[in-house]
C-alpha positions as CSV (number, residue, x, y, z in Angstrom):
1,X,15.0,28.4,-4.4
2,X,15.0,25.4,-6.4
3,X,11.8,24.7,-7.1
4,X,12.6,21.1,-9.0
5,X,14.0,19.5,-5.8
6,X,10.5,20.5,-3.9
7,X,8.0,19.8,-6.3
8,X,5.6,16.5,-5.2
9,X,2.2,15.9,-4.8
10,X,0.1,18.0,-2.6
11,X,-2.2,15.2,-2.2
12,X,0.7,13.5,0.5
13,X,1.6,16.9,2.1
14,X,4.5,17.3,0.4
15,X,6.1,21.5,-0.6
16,X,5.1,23.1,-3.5
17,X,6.5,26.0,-4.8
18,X,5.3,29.6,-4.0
19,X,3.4,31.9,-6.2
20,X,6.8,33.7,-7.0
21,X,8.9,30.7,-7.4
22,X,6.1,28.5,-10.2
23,X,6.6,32.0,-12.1
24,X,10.1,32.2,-12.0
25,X,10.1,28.6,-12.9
26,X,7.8,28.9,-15.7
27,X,9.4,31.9,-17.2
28,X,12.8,30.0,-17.1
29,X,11.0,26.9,-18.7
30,X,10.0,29.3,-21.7
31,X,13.2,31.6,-22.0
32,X,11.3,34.7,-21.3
33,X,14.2,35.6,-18.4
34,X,17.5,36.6,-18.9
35,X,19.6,34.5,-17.0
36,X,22.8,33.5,-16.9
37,X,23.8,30.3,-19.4
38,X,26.4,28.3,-19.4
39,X,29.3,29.3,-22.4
40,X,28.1,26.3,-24.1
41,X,25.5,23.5,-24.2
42,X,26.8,20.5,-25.7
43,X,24.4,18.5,-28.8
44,X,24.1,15.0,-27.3
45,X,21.5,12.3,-28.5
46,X,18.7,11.6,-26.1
47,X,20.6,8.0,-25.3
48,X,23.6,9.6,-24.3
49,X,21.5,11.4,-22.1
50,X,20.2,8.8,-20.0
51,X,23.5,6.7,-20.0
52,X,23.5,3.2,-19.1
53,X,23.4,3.6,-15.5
54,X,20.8,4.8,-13.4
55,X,22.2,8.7,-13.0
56,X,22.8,10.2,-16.2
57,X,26.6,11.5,-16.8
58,X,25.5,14.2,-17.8
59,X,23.8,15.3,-14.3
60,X,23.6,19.0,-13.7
61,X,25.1,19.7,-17.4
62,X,23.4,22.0,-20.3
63,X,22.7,19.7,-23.0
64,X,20.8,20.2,-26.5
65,X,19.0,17.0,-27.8
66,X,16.4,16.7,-30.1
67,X,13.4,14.1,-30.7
68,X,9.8,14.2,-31.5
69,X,7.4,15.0,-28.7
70,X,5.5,12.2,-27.5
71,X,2.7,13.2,-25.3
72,X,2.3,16.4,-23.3
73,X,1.3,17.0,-19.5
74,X,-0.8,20.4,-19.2
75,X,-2.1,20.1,-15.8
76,X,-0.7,20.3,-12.4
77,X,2.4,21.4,-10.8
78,X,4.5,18.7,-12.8
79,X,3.7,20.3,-16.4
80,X,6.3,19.3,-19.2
81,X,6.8,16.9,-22.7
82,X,8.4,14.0,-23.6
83,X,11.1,13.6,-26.3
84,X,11.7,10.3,-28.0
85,X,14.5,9.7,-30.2
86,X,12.8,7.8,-33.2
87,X,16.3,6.1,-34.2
88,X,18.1,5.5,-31.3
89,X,21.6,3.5,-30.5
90,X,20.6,0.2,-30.8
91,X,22.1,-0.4,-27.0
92,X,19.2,-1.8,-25.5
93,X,20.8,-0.3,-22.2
94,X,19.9,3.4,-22.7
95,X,16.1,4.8,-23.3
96,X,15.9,7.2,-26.1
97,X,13.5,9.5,-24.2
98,X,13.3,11.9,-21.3
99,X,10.9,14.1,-19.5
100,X,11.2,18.1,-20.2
101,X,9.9,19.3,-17.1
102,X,8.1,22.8,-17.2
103,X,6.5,23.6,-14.0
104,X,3.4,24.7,-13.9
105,X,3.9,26.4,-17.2
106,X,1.8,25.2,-20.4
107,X,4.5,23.5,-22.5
108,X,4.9,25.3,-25.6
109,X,4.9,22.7,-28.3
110,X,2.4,19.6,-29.5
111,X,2.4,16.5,-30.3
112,X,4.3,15.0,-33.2
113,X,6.8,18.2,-33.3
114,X,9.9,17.1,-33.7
115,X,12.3,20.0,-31.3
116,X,15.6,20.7,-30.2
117,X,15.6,21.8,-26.4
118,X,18.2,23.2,-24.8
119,X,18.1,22.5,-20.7
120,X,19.8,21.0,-18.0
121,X,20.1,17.4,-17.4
122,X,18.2,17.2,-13.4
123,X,18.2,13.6,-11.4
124,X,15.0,14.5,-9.6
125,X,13.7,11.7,-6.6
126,X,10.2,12.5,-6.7
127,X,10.0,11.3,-2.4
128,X,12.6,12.8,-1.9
129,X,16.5,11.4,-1.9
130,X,15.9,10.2,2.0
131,X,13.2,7.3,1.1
132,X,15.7,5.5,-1.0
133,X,13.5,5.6,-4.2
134,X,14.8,6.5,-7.6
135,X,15.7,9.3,-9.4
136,X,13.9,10.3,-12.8
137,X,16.1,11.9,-15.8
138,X,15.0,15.0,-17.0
139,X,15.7,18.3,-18.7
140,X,15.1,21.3,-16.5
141,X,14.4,24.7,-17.6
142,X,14.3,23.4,-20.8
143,X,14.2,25.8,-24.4
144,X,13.2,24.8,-27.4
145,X,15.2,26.3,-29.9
146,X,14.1,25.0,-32.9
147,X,11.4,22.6,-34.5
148,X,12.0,21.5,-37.4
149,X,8.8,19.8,-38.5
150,X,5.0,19.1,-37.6
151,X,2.6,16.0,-37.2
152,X,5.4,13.6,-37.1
153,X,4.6,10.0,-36.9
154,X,5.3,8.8,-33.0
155,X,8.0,6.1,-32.3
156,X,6.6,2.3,-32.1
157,X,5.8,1.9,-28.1
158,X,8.0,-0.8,-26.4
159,X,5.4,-4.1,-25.4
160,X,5.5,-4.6,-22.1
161,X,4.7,-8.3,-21.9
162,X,5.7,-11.8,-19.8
163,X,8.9,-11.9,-23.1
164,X,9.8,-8.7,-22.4
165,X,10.1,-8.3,-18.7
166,X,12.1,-10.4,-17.0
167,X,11.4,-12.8,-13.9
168,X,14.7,-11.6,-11.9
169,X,12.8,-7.9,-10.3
170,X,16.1,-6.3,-9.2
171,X,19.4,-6.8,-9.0
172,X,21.0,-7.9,-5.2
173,X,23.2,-5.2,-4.0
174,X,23.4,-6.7,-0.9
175,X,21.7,-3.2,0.4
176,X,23.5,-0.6,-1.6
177,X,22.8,1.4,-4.3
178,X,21.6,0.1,-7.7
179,X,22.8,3.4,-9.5
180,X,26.0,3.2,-10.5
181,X,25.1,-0.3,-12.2
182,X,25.0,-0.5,-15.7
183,X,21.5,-1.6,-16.6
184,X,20.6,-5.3,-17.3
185,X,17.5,-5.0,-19.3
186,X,17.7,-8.6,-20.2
187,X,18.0,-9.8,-16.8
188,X,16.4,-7.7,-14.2
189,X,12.5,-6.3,-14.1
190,X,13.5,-2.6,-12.6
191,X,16.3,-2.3,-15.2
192,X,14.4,-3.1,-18.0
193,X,11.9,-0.3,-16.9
194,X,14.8,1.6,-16.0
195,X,15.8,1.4,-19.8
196,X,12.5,2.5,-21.1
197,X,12.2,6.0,-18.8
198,X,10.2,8.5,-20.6
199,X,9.5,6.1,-23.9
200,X,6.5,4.9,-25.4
201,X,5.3,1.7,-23.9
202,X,2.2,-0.7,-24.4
203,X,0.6,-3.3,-22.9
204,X,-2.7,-5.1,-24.5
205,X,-5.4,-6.5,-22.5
206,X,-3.9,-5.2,-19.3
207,X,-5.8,-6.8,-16.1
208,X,-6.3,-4.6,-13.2
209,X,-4.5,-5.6,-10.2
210,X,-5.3,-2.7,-8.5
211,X,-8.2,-1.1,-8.5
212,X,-8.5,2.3,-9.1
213,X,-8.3,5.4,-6.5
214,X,-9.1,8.6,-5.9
215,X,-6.1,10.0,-7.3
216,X,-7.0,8.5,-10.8
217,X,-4.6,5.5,-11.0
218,X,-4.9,2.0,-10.8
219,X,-2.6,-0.9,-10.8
220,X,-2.3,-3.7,-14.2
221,X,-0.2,-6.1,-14.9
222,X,1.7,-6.7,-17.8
223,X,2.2,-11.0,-16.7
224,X,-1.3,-12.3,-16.3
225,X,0.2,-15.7,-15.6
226,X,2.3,-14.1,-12.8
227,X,1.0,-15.3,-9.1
228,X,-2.3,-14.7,-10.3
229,X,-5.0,-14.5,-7.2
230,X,-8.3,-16.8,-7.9
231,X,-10.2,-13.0,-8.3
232,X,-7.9,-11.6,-10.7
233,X,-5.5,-10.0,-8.7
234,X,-1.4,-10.5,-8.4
235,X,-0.7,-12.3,-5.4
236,X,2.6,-11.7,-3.2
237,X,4.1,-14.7,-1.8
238,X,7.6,-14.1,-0.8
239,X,10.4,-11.6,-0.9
240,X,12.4,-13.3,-3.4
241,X,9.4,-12.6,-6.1
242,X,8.2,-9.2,-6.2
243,X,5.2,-9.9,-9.5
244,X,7.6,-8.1,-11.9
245,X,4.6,-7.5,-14.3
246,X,3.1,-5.0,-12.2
247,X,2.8,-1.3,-13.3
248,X,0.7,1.6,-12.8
249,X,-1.2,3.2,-14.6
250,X,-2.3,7.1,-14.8
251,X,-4.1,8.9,-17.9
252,X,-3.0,12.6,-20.0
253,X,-6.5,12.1,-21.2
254,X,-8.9,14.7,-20.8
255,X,-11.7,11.5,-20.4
256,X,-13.1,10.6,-17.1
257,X,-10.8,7.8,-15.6
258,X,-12.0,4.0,-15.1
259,X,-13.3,3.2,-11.8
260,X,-12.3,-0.6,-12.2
261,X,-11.9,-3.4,-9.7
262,X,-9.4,-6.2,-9.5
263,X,-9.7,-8.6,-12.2
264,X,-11.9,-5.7,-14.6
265,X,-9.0,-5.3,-17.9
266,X,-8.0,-2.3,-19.9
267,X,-8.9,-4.2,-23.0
268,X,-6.9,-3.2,-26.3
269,X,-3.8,-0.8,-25.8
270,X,-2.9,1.0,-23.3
271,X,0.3,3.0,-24.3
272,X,2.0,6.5,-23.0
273,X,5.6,7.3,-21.7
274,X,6.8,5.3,-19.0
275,X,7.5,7.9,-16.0
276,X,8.4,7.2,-12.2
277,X,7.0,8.5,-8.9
278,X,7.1,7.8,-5.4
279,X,3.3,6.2,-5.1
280,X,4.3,2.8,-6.9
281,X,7.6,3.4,-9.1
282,X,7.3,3.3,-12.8
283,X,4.1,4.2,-14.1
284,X,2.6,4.5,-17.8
285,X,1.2,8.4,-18.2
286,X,-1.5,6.8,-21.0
287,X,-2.2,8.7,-24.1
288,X,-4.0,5.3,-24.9
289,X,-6.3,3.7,-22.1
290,X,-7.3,0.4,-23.4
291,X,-11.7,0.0,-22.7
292,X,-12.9,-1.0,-19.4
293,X,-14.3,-4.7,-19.6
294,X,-16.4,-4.8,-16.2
295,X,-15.6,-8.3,-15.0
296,X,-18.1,-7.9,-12.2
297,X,-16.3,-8.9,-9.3
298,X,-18.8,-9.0,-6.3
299,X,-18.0,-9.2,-2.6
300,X,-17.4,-12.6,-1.1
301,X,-20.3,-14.1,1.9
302,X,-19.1,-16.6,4.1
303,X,-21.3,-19.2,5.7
304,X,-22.9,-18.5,9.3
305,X,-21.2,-20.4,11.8
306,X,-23.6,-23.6,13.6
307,X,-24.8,-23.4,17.1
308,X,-22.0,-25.4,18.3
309,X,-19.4,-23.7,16.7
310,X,-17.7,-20.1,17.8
311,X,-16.7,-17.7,15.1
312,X,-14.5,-15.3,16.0
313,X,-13.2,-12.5,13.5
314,X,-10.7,-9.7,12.5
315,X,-12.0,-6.3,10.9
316,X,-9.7,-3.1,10.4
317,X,-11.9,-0.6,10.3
318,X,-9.7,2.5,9.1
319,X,-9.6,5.3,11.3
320,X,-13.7,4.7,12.3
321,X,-15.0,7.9,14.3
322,X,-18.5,9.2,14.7
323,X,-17.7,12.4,12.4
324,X,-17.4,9.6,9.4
325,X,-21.0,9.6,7.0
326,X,-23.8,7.2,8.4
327,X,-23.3,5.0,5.3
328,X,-19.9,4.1,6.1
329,X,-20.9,2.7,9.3
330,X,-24.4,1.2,7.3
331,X,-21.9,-0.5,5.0
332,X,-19.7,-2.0,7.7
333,X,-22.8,-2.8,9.1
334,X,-23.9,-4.5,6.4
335,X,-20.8,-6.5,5.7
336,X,-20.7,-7.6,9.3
337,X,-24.1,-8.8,9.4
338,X,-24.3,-10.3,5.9
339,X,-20.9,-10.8,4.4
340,X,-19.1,-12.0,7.5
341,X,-22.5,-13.7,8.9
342,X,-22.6,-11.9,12.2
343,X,-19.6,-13.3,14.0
344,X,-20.1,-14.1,17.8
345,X,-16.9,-12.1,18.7
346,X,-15.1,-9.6,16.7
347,X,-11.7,-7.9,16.9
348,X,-11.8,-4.3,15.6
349,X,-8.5,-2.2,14.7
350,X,-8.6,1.4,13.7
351,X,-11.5,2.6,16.1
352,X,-11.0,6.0,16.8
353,X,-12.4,8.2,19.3
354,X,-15.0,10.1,19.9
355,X,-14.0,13.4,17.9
356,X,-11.9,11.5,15.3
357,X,-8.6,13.5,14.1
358,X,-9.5,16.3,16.3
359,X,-6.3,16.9,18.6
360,X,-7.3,17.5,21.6
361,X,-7.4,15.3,25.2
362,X,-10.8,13.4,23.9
363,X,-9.5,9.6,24.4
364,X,-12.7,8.1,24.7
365,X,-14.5,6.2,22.0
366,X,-18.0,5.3,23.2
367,X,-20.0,7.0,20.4
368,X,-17.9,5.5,17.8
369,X,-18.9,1.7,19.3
370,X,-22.6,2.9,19.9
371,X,-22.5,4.3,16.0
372,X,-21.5,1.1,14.7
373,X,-23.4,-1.3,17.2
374,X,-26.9,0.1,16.3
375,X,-26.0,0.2,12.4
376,X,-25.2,-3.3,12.7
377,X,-29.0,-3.6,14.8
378,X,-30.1,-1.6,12.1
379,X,-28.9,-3.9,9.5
380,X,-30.7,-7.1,10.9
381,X,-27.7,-8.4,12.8
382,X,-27.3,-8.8,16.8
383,X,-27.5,-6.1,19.3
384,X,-23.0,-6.3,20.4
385,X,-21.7,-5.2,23.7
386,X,-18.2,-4.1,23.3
387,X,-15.0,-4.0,25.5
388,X,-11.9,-1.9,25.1
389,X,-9.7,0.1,27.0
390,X,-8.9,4.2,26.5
391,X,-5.8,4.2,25.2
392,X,-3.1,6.9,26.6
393,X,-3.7,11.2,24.3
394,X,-1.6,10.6,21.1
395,X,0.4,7.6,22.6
396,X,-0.7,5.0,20.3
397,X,0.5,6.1,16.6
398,X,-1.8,6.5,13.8
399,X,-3.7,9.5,12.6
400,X,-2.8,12.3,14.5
401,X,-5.8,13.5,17.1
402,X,-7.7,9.7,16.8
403,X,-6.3,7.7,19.4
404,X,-7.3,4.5,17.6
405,X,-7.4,1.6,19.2
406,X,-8.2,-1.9,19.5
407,X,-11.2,-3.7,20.9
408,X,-14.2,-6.1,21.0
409,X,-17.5,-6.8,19.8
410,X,-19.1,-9.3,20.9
411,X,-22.4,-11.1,21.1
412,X,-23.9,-11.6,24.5
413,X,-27.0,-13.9,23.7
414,X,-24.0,-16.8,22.2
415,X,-20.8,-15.5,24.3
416,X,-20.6,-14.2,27.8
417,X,-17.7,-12.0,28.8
418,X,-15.7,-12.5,31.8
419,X,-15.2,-8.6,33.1
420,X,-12.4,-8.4,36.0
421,X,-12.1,-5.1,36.8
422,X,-8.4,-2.7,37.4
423,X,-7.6,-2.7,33.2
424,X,-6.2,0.7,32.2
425,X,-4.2,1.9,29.9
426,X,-0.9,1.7,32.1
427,X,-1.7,-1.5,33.8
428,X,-0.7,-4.9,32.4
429,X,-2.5,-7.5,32.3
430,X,-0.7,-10.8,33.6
431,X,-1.9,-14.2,33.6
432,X,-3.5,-16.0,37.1
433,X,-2.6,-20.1,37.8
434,X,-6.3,-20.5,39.7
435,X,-5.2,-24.1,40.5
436,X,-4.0,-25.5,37.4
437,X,-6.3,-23.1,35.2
438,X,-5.7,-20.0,33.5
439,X,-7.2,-16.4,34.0
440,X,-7.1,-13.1,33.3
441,X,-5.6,-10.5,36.0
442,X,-7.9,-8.0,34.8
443,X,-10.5,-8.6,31.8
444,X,-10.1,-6.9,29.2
445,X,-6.2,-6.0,29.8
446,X,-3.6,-4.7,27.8
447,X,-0.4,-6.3,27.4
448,X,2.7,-5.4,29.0
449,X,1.7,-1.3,27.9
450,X,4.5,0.2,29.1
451,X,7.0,-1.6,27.2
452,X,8.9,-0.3,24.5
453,X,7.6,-2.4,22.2
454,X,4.4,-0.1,22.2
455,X,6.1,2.7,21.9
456,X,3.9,5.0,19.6
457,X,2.2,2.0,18.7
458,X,-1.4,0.3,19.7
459,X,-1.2,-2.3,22.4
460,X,-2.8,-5.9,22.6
461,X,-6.0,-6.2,24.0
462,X,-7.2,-9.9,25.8
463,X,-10.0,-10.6,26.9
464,X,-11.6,-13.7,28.5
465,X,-14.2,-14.8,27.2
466,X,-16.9,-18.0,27.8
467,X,-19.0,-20.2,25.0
468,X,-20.9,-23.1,26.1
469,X,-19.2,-23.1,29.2
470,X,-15.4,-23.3,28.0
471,X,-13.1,-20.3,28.3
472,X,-11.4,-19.0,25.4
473,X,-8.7,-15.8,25.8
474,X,-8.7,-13.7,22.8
475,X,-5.7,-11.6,21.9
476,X,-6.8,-8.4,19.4
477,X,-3.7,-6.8,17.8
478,X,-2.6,-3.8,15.5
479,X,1.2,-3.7,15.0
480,X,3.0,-1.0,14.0
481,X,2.5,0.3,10.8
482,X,5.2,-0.6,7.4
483,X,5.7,3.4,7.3
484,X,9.9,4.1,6.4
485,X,10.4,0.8,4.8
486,X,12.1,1.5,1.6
487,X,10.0,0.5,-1.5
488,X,10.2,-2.5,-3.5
489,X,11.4,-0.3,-6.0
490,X,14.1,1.5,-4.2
491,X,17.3,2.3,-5.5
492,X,18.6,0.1,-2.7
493,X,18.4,-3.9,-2.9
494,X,16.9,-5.5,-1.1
495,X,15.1,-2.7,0.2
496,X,15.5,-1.8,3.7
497,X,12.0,-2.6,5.6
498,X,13.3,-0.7,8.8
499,X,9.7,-0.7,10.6
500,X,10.2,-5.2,11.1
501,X,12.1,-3.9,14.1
502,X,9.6,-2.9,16.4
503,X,6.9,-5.2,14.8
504,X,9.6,-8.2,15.9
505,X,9.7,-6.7,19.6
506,X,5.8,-6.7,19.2
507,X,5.7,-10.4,18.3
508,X,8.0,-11.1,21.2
509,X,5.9,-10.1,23.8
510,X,2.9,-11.5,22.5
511,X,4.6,-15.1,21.9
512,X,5.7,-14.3,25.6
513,X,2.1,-13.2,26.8
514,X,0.6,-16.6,25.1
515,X,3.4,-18.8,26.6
516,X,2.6,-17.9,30.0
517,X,-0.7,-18.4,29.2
518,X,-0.2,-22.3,28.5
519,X,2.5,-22.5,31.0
520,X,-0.7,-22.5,33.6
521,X,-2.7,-24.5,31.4
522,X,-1.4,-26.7,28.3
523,X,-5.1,-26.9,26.8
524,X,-5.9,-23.1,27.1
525,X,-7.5,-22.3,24.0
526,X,-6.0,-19.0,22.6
527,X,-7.0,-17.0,19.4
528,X,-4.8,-14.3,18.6
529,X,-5.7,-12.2,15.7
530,X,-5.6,-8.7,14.1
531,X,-3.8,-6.3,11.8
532,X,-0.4,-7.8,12.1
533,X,0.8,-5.4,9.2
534,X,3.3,-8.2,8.0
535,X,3.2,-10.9,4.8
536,X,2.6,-15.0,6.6
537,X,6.6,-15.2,5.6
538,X,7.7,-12.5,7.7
539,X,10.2,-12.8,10.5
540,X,7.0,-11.1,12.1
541,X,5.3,-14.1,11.8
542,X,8.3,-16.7,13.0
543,X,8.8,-14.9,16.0
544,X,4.9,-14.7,16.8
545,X,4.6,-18.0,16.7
546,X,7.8,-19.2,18.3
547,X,8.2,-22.5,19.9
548,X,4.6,-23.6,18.6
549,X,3.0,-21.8,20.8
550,X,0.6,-20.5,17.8
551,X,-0.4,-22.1,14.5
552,X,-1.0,-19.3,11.7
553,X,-4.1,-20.4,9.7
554,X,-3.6,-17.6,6.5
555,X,-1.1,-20.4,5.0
556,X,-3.5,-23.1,5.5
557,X,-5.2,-21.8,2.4
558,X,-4.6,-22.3,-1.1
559,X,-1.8,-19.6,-2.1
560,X,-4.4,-17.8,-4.8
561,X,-6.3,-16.9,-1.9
562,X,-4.1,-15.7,0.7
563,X,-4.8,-12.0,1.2
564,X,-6.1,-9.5,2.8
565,X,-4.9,-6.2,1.6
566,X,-3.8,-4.9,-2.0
567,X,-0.9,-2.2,-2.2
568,X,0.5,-1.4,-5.4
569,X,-0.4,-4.5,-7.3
570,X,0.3,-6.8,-4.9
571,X,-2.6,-8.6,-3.2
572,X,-0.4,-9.7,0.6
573,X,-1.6,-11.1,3.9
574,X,-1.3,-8.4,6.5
575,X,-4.3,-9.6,8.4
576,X,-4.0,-12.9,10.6
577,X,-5.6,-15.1,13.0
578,X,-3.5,-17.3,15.1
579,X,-4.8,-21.0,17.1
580,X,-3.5,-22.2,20.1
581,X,-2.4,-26.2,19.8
582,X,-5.7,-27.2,21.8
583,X,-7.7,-25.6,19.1
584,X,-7.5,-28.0,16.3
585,X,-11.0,-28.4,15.1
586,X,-11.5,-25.0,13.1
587,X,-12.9,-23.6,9.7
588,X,-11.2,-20.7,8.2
589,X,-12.0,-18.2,5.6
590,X,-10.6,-14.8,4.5
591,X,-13.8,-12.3,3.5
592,X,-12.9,-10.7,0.1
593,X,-14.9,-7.6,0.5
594,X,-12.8,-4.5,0.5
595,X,-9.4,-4.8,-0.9
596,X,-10.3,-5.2,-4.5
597,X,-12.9,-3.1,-4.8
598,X,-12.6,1.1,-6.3
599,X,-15.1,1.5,-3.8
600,X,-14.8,-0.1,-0.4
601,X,-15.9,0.5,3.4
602,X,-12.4,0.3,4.6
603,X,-9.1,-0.8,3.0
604,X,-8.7,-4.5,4.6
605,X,-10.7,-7.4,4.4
606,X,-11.7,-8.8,7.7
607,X,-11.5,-12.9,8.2
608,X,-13.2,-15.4,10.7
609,X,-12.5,-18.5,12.1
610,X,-15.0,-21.1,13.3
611,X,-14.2,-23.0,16.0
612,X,-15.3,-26.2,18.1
613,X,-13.7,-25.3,21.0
């Protein structure tokens, strides 16, 4: 068994090693086995080591190097030390550091030692080789065979600042592999990280541009002046700038990690060994956490919408089911009735049903709409009917066992709802010409369900609804999810986003749906709105709005504020709301109220759009 090539983090599923294999492996790691060696193990600098390419020559070769250890890692399944070479080559190319990796062994040496180790040179991909993310350098089964002195001072870290890091974030290899490059440090973001692997980096007054997790890491960037969002955050605006200053952060420190929010900064020095993972690429392991300055960031409130105008809005409610704590549905609640000013029609994405992840042939999701309607009672707000249709057991993607679904709430003492009955989860909905006017076949309906567009995949909801006597059709959506794209930070550019596929299909039928809708009646006014899980650049978003059909309101704000979702550092648009041409007089605002925040009741931040229909 090799137990390098399995070890990942339990916290995504991944293998570990067995009882029997982490002691084989740390008995190796320490030289306690006899096992058979290779005739010789040739002395190599550190830099020779890493090469000047992303795969080190001397991949699956005994080497002995020696350097002065740098920090240690003594927890986990991913135990080891780092090595820096305190003199180097001078080729700004190669890093003068790599990662000893020792299991789940204790490493047997400190700080400031300066060692010779004896192991074999290991390109590990922490996700795996499939996922197209990089590999990391590193001695396996390492020995150290000597030390030669104690409390050595620790090699200057590199500053990772707007000078140092270029604009450029990877070179194009038209789709291929980035490996066999020689590095570019000069001229490319991921190379210059590349070049650093394993050594000492810094970066001073580091602002958070993503807030911290459960998993004790957050997200800072090393280019303040990069894209910045009007709360702090990094905002991504296309896919020919990837905010090259971003970098996680993660902490050897025994201390309690920061709970920070976008915009709070790690002020002083933050420094460690720059390592790489699979959850956001290269990452400083801090021996150094700069203090937390608390900048305070509070959820945003929009304004409540006039009695003449309709507000309709967009919430993903991750994976909502009854079995979830009362406060999470008090503080959805709460941010529906107060944040969001109590919108006259809502469309929810993520509800699950009634018994959550539970797989079993539970579809229905009653109780999780009755949880969430009285909390929002509770709260002060209006008392919602909701519509929605069961979807299909486990046909719709998402957690396993939920069935989530789309659906609506919406206020029946502002907005009436125009039930026509036959909707199921197989039947499509079409669109009736009732002498020049449009309507619903059924009310609510599901588009087209049975295409394979939808396959594994939630399906569009519409639903006909009335205000002040005008009819307005509202579309709820929740495309298909990003999952298999390969990350920014792949070893392949540009990255592979695989999953656009389907969401393009998605858009399709949609733009198709809406179309037909106007063919009927030019002046139908259409909202179409949801999780679209794709940036306001996409070819999502081109083909979604095809032929003019729909006018995409996240780009009529300023570009510091288009978001709704923050991954890695980026802050990105994944949420949307869409106007028919007829619908020209509107009012829109993105809610900041999740995305930024350690804390938050769900990972998006829902949006509204007033209208004077």
């Amino acid at each position: 068994m090799d137990a390098i090539r399995i070890r990942s983090s339990i916290r995504h599923g991944a293998v570990r090693p067995g009882p029997l294999a982490s002691a084989l492996t740390g008995a190796l790691a320490l030289g306690l086995l006899a096992v058979p060696q290779p005739a010789s193990a040739a002395a190599v600098t550190i830099a020779a080591v890493q090469g000047t390419t992303r795969v080190s020559p001397y991949d699956g070769q005994s080497v002995t190097v020696t350097g002065i250890v740098t920090a240690v890692r003594s927890t986990g399944s991913s135990q080891g030390f780092w090595i820096q070479d305190p003199a180097g080559d001078g080729d700004p190319a190669t890093s003068e550091a790599v990662f000893a990796y020792t299991g789940r062994t204790t490493p047997p040496t400190e700080v400031g030692n300066e060692v010779t180790v004896r192991g074999t040179v290991s390109e590990y991909y922490p996700g795996g080789s499939a996922d197209g993310g990089q590999s990391l350098t590193e001695l396996t089964s390492p020995r150290i065979t000597a030390t030669a002195s104690t409390g050595n001072a620790l090699p200057a870290p590199f500053t990772l600042d707007a000078s140092s890091i270029p604009d450029a974030y990877a070179p194009d290899a038209a789709g291929g592999s980035i490996e066999g490059l020689r590095l570019d440090p000069a001229g490319y973001a991921l190379d210059r990280y590349e070049s650093l692997e394993g050594m000492r980096v810094a970066v001073a007054d580091a602002r958070v541009v993503g807030a911290s997790t459960k998993y004790n890491e957050l997200f800072v960037t090393a280019e303040p002046a990069e894209n910045p969002s009007v709360r702090g955050g990094t905002v991504y605006g296309s896919y020919s700038s990837q905010n090259a200053g971003r970098v996680k952060v993660e902490s050897l420190l025994p201390d309690a990690f920061p709970v920070a929010d976008v915009g709070d900064v790690l002020s002083g020095t933050t420094s460690g060994p720059l390592d790489y993972d699979q959850f956001g690429g290269y990452n400083v392991q801090a021996t150094a956490l700069g203090s937390l300055t608390d900048n305070r960031l509070a959820p945003e409130t929009t304004r409540a919408q006039a009695a003449e105008e309709l507000a309709v809005a967009t919430y993903n409610v991750e994976n909502l089911d009854p079995a979830d704590p009362q406060s999470t549905f008090d503080r959805l609640a709460t941010g529906i009735v107060t944040n969001l000013a109590s919108p006259d029609i809502i469309a929810l994405e993520e509800i699950q049903d009634n018994n959550g992840a539970t797989n079993d042939s539970v579809v229905a999701a009653d109780q999780t709409y009755t949880k969430l309607t009285d909390a929002i009672t509770a709260a002060g707000g209006p008392a919602y009917a909701y519509r929605q249709i069961d979807p299909q057991d486990d046909a719709d993607g998402g957690e396993p066992g939920g069935n989530i679904r789309v659906g609506f709430l919406y206020n029946p003492a502002r907005v009436g709802f125009t039930d026509r009955p036959g909707g199921d989860a197989t039947t499509a909905v079409s669109v009736v010409d009732s002498n020049g006017t449009a309507a619903l076949s059924v009310s609510p309906g599901r588009i087209d369900p049975a295409h394979s567009a939808w396959d594994n995949s939630r399906k569009p909801l519409a639903g006909e609804f009335t205000f002040q006597g005008k009819t307005v059709f509202v579309v709820a959506n929740h495309f298909n999810s990003k999952g298999g794209d390969q990350p920014l930070y792949a070893r392949y550019q540009p990255p592979t986003r695989a999953s656009e596929s389907q969401r393009a299909q998605q858009a399709a039928q949609v733009n198709t749906f809406v179309k037909q809708l106007l063919a009927v009646q030019s002046t139908a006014r259409v909202v179409v709105l949801g999780d679209i899980n794709d940036f306001e650049f996409s070819g999502t978003m081109s083909t979604l709005t095809d032929g003019g059909v729909l006018t995409p309101l996240a780009g009529t704000l300023p570009a510091a504020e288009r978001y709704t979702y923050v991954y890695q550092g980026n802050s990105q648009v994944l949420d949307h709301t869409l106007l028919s041409p007829s619908l020209t007089g509107y009012e829109y605002d993105i809610v900041h109220t999740n995305a930024e925040f350690a804390d938050q009741a769900s990972d998006h931040d829902p949006q509204v759009v007033r209208l004077k229909p």
